[in-house]
N, C-alpha and C positions, 0 to 999 in steps of 0.2 A: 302075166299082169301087164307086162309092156307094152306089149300088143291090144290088150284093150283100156291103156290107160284114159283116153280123150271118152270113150263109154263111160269109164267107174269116176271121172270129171265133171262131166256135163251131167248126171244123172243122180251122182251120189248127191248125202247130205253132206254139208262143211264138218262136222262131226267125223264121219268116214271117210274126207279126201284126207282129215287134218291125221288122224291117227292111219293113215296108210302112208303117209308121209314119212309121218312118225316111226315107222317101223323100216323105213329103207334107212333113215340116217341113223338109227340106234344099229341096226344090221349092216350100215357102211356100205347100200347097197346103192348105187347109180342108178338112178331114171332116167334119162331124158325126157323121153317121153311122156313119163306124168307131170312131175316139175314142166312143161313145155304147156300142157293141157292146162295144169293149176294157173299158170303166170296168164293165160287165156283166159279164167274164167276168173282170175281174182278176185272181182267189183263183188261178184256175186259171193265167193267166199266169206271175202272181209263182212260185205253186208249184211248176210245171213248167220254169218259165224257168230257164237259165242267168245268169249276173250280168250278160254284155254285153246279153243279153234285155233284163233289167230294164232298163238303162240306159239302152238305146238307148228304150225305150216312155216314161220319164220325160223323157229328154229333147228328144224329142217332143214330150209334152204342156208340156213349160214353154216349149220353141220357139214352139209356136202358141197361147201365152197358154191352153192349155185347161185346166181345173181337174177333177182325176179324184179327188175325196177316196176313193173306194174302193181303186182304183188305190195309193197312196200310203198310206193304212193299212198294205196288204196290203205292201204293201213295209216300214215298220218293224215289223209281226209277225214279220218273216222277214228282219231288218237282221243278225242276227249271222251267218247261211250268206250275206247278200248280199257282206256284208266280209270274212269267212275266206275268204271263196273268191274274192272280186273280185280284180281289177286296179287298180291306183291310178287309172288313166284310168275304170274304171268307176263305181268310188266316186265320184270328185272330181266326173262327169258325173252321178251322181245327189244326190249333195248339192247340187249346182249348180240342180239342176232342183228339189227342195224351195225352195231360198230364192230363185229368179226366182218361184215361185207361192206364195213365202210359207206356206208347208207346215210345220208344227212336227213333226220324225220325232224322241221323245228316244233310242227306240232305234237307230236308226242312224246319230246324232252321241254318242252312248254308245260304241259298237260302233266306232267311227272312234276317239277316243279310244283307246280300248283297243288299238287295231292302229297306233297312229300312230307308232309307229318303221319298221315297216315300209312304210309308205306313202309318210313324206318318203324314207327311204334308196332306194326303187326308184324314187320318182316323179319325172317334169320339174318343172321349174320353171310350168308351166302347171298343171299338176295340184294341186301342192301350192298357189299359189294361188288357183285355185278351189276348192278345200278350205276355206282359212283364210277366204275372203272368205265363204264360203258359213254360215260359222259367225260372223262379224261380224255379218251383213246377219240371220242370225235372234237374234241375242246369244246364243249358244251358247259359253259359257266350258267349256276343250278343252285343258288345263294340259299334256299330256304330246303333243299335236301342238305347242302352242307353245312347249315344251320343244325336241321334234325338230326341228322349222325353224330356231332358232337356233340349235344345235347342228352344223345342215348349213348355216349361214345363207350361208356364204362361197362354196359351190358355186353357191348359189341365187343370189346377188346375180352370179356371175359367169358363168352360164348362160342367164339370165334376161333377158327383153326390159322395157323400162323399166316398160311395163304392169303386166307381172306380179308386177316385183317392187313396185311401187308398191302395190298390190291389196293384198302381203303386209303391206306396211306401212302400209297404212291399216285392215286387222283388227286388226292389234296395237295401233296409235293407238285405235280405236275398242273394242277390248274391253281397255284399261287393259292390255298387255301390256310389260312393259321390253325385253324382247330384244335384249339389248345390243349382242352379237354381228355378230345383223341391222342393227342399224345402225350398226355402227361400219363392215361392209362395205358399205353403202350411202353412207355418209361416205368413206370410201377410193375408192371409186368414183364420187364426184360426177362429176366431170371429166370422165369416159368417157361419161358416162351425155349429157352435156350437148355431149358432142362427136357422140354418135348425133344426138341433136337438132339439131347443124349441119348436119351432113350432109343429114339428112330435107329441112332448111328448102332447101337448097341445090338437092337434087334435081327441083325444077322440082313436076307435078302442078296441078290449076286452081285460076287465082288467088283464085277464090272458098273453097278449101281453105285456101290459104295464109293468108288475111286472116284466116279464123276461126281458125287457129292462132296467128296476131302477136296476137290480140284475146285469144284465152284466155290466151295467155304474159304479155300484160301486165296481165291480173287477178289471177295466180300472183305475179307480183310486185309488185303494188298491196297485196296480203293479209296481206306482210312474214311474221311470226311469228306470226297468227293460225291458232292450230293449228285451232279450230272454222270458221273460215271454209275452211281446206285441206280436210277434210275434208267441207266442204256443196260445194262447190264439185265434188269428184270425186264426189262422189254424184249434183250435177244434173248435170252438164254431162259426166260423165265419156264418155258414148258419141258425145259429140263430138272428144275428144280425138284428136289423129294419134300419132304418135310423137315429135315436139316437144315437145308438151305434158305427152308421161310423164315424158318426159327431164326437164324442167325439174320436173317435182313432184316427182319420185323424187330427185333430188338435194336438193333444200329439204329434205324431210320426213326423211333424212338429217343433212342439216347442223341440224333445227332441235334433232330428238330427239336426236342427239348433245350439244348446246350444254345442252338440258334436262337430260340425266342428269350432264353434271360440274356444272353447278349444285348439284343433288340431293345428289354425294356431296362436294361443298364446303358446304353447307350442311349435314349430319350432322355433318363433321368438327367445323365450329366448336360444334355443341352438342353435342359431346361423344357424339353417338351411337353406336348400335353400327358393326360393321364392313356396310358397304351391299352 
């Protein structure tokens, strides 16, 4: 296929460059050669493509580390038909794939904004967090999607695997968001969240697993209410984590944000501030 990749490029439809894309970064298999042909013919992919097109060829290129700056232009040219007409799964996957490559798109985290009622109400709880994370990880301040997610926070926090919802609340941590809501369901939910974590530990898996999960849980806890070390911590280490480890973050970062905001609105009261 390598050898004739710039033929199955220039000749396919955006449909069959996207899904043979798609199949080297699911198979972890290197192109050059195609990815070289795709980032050549991009204008016309983007153009021609349908939204799962797009996605799937971005998310591709961020799977196999490839960097396609044409590719990715061409997609925020054409960010406001990729979102009207996307899928929350297409979106989330290509906003995903700008901020694993570090990709500044403003019009299609513009464009996400603007549609972001409709994307928390339709979207899982995985989507919407790779959404929210995706706009952390570039600082993309996004007021009417973190508007929506709080909004919906309590489906989210109850739908949601400790991961995800963790994810959500370290974008709002990280981009100075209150979402109250978000966290008080995450505060209500510690418990649960922390009993998923029993279970996982309990579930057996290699010991070699297990020790790196006692070892991270007990960092989590060494860290106390150091909200900046919570935060460095899920950033290095975060793809080490099992589901132990979400569990025990995702309830901290609940219980601490919680504990912060009546702080916040006991400290207004007593200087007489407005209503918080």
């Amino acid at each position: 296929m390598e050898s004739n990749a710039a033929w199955i490029v220039e000749n396919g439809e955006p449909q069959n460059i996207a899904n043979t894309a798609w199949a080297c970064a699911t198979l972890n298999v290197q192109s050059p050669s195609l990815f070289r042909s795709i980032e050549e013919n991009a204008a016309r992919v983007v153009k021609d493509g349908n939204t799962q097109d797009i996605a799937n060829v971005a998310w591709a290129c961020a799977t196999l580390d490839v960097q396609s700056p044409t590719l990715f232009r061409s997609i925020d040219e054409n960010a406001a038909r990729v979102v009207k007409d996307g899928t929350p799964q297409n979106i989330a996957n290509t906003a995903w794939a700008c901020a694993t490559l570090n990709v500044q798109s403003p019009t299609l985290f513009r464009s996400i904004d603007e549609n972001a009622a409709r994307l928390v109400e339709n979207g899982r709880p995985q989507e919407i967090a790779n959404t929210a994370w995706a706009c952390a990880k570039l600082d993309v301040q996004s007021p009417s999607l973190f508007l929506s997610i709080d909004e919906n926070a309590a489906r989210l926090v109850k739908d949601g695997s400790p991961q995800e919802v963790a994810n959500v609340a370290w974008a709002c941590t990280t981009l100075n968001v209150q979402s109250p809501n978000l966290f008080q369901s995450i505060d209500e939910n510690a418990a649960r969240f922390v009993e998923i974590g029993d279970q996982q530990s309990r579930g057996g898996g290699e010991s070699s697993e297990r020790s790196r999960a006692i070892g991270l849980n007990k960092r989590i806890g060494e860290l106390g209410g150091d909200w900046k070390g919570l935060l460095d911590l899920h950033q290095r280490e975060g793809e080490a984590f099992n589901n132990v480890n979400w569990a025990t973050l995702t309830s901290k970062l609940g219980r601490l944000r919680m504990r912060e905001m009546r702080e916040m609105k006991r400290d207004a009261r007593v200087s007489g501030g407005g209503k918080w």
